[in-house]
mmCIF file of the N, C-alpha and C atoms, coordinates in Angstrom:
data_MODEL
# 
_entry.id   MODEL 
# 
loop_
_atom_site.group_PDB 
_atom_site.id 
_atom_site.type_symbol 
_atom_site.label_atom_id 
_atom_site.label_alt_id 
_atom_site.label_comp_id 
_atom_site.label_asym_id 
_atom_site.label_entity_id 
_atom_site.label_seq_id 
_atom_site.pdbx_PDB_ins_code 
_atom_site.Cartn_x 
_atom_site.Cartn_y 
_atom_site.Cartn_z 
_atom_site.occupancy 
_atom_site.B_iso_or_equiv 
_atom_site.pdbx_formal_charge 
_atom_site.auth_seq_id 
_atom_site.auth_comp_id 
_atom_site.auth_asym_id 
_atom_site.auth_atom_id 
_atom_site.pdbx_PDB_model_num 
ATOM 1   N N  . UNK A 1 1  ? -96.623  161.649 -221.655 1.00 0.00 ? 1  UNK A N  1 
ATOM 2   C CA . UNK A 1 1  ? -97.076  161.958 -220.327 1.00 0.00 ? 1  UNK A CA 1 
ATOM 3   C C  . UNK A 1 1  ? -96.873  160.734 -219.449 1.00 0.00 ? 1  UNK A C  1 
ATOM 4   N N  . UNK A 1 2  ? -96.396  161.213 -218.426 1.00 0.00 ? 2  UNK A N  1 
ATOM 5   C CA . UNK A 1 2  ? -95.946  159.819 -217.379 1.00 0.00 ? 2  UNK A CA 1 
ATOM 6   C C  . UNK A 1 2  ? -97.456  159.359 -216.928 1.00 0.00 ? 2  UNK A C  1 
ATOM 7   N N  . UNK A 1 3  ? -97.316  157.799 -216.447 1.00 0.00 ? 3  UNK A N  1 
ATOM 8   C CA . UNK A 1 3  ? -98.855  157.365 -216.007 1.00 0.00 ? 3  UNK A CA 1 
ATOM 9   C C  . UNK A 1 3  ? -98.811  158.266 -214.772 1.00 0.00 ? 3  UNK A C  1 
ATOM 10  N N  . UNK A 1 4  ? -98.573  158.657 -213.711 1.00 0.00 ? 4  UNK A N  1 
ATOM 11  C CA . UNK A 1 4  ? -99.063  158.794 -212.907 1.00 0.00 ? 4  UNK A CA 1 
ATOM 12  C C  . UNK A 1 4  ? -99.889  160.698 -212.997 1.00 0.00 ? 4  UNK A C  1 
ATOM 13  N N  . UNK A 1 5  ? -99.342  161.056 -214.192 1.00 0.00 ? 5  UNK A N  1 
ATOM 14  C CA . UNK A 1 5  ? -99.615  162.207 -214.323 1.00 0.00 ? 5  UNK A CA 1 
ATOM 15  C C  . UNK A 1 5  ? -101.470 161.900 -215.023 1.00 0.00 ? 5  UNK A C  1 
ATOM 16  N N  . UNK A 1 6  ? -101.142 160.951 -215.625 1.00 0.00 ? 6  UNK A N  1 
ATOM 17  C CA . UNK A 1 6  ? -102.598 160.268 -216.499 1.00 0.00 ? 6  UNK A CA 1 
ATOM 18  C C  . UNK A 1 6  ? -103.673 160.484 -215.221 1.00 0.00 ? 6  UNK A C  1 
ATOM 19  N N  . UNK A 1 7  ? -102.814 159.806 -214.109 1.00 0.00 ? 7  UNK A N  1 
ATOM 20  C CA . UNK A 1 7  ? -103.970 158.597 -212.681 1.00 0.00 ? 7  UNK A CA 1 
ATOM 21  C C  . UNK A 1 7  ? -104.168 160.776 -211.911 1.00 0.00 ? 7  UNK A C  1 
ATOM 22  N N  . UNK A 1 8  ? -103.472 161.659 -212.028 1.00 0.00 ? 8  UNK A N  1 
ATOM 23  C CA . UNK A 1 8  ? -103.901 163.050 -211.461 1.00 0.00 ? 8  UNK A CA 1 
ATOM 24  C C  . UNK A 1 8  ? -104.697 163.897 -211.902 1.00 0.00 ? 8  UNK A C  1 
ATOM 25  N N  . UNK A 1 9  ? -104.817 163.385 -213.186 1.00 0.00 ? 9  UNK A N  1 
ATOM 26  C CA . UNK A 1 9  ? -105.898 164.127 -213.899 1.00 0.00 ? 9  UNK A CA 1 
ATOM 27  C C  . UNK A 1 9  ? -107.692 163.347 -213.696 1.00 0.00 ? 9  UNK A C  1 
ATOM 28  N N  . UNK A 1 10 ? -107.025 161.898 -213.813 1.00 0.00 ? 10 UNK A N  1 
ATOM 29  C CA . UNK A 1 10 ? -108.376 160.691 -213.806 1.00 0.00 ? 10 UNK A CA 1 
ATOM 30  C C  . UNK A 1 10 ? -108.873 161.428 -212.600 1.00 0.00 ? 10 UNK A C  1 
ATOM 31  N N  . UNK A 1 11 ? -107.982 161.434 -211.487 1.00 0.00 ? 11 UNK A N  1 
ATOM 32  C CA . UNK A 1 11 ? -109.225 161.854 -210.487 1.00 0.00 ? 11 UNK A CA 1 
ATOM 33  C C  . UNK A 1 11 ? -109.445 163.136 -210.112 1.00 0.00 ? 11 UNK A C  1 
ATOM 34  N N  . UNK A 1 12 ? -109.024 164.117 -210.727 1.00 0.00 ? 12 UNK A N  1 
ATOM 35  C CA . UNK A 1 12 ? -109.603 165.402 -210.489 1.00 0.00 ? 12 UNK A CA 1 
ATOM 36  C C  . UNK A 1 12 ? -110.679 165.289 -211.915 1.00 0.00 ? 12 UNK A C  1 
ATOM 37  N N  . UNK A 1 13 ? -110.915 164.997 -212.655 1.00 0.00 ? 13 UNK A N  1 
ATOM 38  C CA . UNK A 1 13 ? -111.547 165.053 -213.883 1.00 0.00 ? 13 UNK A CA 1 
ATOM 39  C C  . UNK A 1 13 ? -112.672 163.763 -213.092 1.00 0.00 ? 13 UNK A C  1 
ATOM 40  N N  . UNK A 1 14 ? -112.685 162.395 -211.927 1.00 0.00 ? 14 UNK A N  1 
ATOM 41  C CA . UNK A 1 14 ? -113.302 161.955 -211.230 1.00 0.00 ? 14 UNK A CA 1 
ATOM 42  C C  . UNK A 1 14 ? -114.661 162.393 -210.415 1.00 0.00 ? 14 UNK A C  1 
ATOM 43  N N  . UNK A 1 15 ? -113.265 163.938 -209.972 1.00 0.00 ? 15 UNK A N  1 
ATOM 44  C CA . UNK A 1 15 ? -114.202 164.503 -208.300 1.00 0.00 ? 15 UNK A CA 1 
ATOM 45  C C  . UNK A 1 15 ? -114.729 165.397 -209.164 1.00 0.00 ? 15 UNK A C  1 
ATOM 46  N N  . UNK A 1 16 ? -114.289 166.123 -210.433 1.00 0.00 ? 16 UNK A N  1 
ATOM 47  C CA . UNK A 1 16 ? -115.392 166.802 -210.753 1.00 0.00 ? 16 UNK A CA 1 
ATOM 48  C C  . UNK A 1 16 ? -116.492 166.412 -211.586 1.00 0.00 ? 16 UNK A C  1 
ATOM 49  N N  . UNK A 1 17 ? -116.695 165.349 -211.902 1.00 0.00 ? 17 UNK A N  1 
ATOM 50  C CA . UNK A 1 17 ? -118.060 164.945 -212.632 1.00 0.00 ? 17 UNK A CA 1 
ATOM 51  C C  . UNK A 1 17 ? -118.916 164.288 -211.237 1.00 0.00 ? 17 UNK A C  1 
ATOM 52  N N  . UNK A 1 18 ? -117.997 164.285 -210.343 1.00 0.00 ? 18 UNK A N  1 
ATOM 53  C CA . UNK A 1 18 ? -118.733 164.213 -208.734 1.00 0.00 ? 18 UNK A CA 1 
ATOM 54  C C  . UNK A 1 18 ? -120.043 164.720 -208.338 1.00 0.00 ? 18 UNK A C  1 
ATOM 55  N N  . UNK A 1 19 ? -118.934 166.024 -208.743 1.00 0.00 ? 19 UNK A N  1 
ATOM 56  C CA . UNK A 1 19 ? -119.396 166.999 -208.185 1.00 0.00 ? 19 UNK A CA 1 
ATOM 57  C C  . UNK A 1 19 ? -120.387 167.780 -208.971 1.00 0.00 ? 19 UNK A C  1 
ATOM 58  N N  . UNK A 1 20 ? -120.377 167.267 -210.066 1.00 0.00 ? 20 UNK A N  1 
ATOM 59  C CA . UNK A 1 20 ? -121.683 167.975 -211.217 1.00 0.00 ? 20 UNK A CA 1 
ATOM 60  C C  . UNK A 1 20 ? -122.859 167.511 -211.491 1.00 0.00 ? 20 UNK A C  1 
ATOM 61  N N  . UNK A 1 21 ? -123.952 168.183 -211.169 1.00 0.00 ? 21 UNK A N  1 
ATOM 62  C CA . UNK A 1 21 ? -124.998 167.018 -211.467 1.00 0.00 ? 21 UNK A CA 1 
ATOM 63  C C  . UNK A 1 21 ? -125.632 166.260 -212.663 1.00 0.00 ? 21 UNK A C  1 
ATOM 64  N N  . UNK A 1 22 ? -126.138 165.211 -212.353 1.00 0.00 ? 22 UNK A N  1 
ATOM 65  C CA . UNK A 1 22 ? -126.007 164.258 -213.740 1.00 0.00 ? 22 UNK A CA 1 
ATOM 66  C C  . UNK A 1 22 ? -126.659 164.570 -214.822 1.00 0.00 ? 22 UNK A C  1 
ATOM 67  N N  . UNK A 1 23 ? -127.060 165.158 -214.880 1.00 0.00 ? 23 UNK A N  1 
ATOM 68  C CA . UNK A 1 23 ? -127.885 165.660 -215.942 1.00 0.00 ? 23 UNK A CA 1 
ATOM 69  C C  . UNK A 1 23 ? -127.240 166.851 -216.762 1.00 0.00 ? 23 UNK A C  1 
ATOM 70  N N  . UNK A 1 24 ? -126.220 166.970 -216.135 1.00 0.00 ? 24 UNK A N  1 
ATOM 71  C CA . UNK A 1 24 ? -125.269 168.354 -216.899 1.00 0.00 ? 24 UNK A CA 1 
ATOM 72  C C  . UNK A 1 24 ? -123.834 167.745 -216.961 1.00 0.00 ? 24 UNK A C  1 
ATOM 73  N N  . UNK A 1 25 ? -124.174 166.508 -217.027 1.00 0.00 ? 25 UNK A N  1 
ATOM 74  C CA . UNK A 1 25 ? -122.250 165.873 -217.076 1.00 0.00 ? 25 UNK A CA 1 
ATOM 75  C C  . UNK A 1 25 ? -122.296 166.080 -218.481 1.00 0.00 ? 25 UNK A C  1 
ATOM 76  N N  . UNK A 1 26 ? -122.962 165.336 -219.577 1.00 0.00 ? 26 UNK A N  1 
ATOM 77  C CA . UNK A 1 26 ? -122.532 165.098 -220.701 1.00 0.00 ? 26 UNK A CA 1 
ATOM 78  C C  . UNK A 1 26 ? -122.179 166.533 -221.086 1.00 0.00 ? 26 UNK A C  1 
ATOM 79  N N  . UNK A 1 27 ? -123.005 167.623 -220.847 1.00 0.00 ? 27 UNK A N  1 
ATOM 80  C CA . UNK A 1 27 ? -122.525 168.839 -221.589 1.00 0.00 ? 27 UNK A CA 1 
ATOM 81  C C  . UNK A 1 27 ? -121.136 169.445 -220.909 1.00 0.00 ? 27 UNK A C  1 
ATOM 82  N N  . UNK A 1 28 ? -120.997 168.866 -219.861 1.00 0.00 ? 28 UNK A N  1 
ATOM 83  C CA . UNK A 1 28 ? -119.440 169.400 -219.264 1.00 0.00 ? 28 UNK A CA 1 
ATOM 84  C C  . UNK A 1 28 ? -118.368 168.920 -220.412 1.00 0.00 ? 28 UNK A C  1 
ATOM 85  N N  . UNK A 1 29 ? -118.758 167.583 -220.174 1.00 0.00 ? 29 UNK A N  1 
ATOM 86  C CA . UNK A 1 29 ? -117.879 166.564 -220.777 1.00 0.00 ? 29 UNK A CA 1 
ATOM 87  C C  . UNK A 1 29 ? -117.604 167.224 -222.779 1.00 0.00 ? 29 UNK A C  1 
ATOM 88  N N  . UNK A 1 30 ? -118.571 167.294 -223.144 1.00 0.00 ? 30 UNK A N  1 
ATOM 89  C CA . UNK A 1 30 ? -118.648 167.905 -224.427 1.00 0.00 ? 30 UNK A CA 1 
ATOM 90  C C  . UNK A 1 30 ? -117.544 169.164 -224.467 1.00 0.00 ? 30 UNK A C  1 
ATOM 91  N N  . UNK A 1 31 ? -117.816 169.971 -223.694 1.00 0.00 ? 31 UNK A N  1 
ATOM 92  C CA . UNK A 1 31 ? -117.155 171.377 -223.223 1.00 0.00 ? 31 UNK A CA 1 
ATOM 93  C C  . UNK A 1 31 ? -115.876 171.245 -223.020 1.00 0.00 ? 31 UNK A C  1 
ATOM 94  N N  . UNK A 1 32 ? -115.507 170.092 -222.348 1.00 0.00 ? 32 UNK A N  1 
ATOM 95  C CA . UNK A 1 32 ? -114.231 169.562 -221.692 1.00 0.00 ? 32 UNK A CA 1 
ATOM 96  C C  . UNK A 1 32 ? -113.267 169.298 -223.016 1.00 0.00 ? 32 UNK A C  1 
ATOM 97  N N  . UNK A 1 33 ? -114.102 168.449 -223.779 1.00 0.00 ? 33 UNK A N  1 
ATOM 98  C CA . UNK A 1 33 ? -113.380 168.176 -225.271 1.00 0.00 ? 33 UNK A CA 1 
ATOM 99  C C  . UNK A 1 33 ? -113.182 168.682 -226.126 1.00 0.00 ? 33 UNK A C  1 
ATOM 100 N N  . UNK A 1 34 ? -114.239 169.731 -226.229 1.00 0.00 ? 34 UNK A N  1 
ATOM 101 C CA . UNK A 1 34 ? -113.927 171.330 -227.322 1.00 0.00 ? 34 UNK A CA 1 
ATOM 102 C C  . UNK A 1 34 ? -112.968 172.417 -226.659 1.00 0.00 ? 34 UNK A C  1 
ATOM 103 N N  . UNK A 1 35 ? -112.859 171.900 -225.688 1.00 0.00 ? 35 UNK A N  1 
ATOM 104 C CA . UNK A 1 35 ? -111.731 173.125 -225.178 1.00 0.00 ? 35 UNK A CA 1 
ATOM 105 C C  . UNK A 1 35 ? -110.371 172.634 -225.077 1.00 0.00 ? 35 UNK A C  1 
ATOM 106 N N  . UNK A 1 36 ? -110.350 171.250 -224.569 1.00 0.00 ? 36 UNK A N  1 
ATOM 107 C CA . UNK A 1 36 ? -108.626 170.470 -225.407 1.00 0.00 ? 36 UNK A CA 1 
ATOM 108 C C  . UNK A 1 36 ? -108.692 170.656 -226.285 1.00 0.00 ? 36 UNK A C  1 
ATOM 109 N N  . UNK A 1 37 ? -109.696 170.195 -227.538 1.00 0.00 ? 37 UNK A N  1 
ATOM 110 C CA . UNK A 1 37 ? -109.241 170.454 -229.123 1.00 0.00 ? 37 UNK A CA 1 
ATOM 111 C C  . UNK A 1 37 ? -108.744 171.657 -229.259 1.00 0.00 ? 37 UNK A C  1 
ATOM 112 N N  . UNK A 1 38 ? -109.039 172.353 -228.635 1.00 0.00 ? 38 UNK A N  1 
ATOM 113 C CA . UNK A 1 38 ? -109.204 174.387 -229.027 1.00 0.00 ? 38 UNK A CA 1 
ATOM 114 C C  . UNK A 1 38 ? -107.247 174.363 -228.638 1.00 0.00 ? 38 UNK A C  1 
ATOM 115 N N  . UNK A 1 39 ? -107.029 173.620 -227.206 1.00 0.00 ? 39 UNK A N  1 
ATOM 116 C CA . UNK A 1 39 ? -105.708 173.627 -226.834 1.00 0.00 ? 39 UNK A CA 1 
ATOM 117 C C  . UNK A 1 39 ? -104.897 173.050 -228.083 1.00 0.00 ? 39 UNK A C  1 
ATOM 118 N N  . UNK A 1 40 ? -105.079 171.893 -228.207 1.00 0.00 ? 40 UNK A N  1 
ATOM 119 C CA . UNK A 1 40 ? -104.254 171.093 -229.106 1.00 0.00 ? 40 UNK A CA 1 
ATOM 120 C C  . UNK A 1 40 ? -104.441 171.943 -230.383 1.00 0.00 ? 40 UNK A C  1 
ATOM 121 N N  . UNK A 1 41 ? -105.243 172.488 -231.020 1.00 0.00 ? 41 UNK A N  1 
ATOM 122 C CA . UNK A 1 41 ? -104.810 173.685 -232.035 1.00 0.00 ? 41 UNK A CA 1 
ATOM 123 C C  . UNK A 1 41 ? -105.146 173.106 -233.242 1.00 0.00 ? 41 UNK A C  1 
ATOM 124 N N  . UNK A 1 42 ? -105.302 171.639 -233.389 1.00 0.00 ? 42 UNK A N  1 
ATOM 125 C CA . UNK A 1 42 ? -105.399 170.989 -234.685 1.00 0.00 ? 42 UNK A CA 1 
ATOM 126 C C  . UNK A 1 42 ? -106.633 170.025 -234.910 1.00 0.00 ? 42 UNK A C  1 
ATOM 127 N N  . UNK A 1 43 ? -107.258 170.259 -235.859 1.00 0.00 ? 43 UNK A N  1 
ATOM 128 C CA . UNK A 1 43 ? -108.349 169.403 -236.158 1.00 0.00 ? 43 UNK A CA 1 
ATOM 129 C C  . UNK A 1 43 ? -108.518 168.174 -236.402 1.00 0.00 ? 43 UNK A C  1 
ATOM 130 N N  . UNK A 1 44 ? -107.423 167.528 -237.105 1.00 0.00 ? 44 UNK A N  1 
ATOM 131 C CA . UNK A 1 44 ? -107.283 166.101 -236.854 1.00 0.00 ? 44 UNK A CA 1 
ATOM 132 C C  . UNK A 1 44 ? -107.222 165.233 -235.924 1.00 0.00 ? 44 UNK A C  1 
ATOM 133 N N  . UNK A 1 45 ? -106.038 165.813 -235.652 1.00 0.00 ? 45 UNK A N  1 
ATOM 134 C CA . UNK A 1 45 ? -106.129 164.691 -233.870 1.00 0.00 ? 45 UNK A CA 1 
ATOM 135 C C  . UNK A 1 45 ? -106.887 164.839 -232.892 1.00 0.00 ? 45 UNK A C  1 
ATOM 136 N N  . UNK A 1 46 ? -107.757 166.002 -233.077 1.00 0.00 ? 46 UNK A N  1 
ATOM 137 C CA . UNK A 1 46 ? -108.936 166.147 -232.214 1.00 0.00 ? 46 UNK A CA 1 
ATOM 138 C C  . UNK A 1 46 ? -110.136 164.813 -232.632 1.00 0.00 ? 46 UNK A C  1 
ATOM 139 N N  . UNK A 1 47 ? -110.131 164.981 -233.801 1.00 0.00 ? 47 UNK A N  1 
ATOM 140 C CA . UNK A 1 47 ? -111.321 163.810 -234.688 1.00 0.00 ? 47 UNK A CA 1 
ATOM 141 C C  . UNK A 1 47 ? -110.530 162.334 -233.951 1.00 0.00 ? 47 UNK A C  1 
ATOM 142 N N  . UNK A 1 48 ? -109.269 162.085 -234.704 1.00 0.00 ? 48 UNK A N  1 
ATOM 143 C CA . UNK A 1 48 ? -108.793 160.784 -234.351 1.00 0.00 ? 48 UNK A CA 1 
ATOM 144 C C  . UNK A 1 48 ? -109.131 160.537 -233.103 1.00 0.00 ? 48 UNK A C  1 
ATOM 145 N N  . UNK A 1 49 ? -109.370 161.440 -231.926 1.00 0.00 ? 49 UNK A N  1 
ATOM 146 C CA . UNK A 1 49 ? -108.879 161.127 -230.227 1.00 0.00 ? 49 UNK A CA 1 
ATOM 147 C C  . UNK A 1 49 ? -110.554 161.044 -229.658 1.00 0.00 ? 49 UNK A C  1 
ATOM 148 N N  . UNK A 1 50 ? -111.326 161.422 -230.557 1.00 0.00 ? 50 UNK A N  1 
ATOM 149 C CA . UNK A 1 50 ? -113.153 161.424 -230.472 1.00 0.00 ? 50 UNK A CA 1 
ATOM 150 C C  . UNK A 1 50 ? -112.892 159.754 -231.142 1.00 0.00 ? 50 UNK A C  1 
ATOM 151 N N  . UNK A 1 51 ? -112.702 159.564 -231.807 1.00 0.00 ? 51 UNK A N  1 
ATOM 152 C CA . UNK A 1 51 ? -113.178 158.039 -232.424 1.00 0.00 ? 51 UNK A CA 1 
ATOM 153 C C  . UNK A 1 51 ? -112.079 156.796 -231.640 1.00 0.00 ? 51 UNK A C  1 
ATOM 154 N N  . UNK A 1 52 ? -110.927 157.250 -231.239 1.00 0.00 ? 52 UNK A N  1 
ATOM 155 C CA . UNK A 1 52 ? -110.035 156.362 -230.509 1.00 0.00 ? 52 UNK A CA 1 
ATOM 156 C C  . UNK A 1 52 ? -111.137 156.541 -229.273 1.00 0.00 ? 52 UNK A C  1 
ATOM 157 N N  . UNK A 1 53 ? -111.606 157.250 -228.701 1.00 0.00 ? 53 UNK A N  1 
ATOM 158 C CA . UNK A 1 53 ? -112.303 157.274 -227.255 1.00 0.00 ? 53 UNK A CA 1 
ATOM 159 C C  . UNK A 1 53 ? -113.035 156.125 -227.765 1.00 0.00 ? 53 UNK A C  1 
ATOM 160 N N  . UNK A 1 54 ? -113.879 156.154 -228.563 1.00 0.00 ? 54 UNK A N  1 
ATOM 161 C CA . UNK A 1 54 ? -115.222 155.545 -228.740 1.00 0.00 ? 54 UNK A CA 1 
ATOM 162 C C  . UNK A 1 54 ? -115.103 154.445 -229.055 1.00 0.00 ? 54 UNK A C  1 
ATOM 163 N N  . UNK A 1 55 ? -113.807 153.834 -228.861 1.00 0.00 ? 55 UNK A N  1 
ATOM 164 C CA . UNK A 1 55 ? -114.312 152.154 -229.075 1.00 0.00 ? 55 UNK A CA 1 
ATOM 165 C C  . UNK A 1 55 ? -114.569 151.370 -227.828 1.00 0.00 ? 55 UNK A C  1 
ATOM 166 N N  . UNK A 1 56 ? -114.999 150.667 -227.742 1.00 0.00 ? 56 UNK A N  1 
ATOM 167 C CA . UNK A 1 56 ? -115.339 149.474 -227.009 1.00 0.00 ? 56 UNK A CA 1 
ATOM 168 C C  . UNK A 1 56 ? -116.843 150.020 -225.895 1.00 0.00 ? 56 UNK A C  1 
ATOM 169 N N  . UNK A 1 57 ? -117.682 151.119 -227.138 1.00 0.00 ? 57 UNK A N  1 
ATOM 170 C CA . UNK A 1 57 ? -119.096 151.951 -226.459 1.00 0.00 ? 57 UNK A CA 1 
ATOM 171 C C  . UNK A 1 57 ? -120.334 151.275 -227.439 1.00 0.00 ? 57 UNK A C  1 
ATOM 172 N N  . UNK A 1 58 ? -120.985 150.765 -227.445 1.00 0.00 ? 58 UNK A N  1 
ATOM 173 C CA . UNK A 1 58 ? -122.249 150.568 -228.213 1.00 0.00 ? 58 UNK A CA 1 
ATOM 174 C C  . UNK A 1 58 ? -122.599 151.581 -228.916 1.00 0.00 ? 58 UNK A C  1 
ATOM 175 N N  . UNK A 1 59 ? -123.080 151.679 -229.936 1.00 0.00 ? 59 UNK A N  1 
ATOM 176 C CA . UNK A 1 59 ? -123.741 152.842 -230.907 1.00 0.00 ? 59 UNK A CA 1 
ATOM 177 C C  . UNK A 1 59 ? -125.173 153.228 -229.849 1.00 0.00 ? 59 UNK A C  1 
ATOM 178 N N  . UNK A 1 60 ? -125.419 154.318 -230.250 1.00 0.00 ? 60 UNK A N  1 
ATOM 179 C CA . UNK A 1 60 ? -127.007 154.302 -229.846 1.00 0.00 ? 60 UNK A CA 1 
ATOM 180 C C  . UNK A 1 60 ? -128.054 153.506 -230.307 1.00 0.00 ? 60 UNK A C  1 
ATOM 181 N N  . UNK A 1 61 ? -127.615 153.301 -231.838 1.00 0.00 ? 61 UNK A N  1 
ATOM 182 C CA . UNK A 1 61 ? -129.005 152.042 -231.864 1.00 0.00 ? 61 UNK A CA 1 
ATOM 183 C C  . UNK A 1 61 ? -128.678 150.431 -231.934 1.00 0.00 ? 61 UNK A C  1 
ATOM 184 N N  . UNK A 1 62 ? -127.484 150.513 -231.269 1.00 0.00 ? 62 UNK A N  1 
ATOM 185 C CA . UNK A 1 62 ? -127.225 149.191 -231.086 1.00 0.00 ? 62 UNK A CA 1 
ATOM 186 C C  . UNK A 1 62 ? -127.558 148.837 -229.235 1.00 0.00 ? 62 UNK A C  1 
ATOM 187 N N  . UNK A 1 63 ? -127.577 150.072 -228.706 1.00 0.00 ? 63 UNK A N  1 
ATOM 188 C CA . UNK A 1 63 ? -127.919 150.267 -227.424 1.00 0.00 ? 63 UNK A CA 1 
ATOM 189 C C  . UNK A 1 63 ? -129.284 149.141 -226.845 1.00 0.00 ? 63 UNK A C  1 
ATOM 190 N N  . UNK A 1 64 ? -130.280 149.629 -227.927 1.00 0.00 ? 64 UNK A N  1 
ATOM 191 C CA . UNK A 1 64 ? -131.485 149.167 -227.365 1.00 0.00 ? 64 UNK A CA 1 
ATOM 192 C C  . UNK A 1 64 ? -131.989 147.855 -227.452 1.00 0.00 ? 64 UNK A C  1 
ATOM 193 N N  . UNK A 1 65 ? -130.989 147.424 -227.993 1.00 0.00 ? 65 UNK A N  1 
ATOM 194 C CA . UNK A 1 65 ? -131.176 145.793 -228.499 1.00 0.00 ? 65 UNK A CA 1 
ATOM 195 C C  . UNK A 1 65 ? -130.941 144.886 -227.939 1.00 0.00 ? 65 UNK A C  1 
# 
């Protein structure tokens, strides 16, 4: 995927967590990712692309420390 196709999605995927209120982002966001996986068709690279997201995020119980 070309970057600039990356930077058209960043901000429509931007204006709509905008536009959602905060308290219902994470479950968008959840929704958002079970429904690419569902696209992409395969269970692996769905897992790999959940744990590639998640680096450079604090654990939750490393959060409070």
């Amino acid at each position: 995927m070309k970057q600039t196709d990356l930077e058209s999605i960043y901000e429509v995927l931007a204006n709509t967590l905008d536009a959602i209120a905060p308290e219902q982002r994470e479950v968008y966001l959840a929704k958002l990712a079970l429904a690419l996986c569902d696209t992409l068709g395969a269970r692996q690279p769905c897992l790999d692309a959940i744990l590639e997201c998640r680096t450079g995020f604090d654990s939750a119980d490393q959060a409070g420390r």
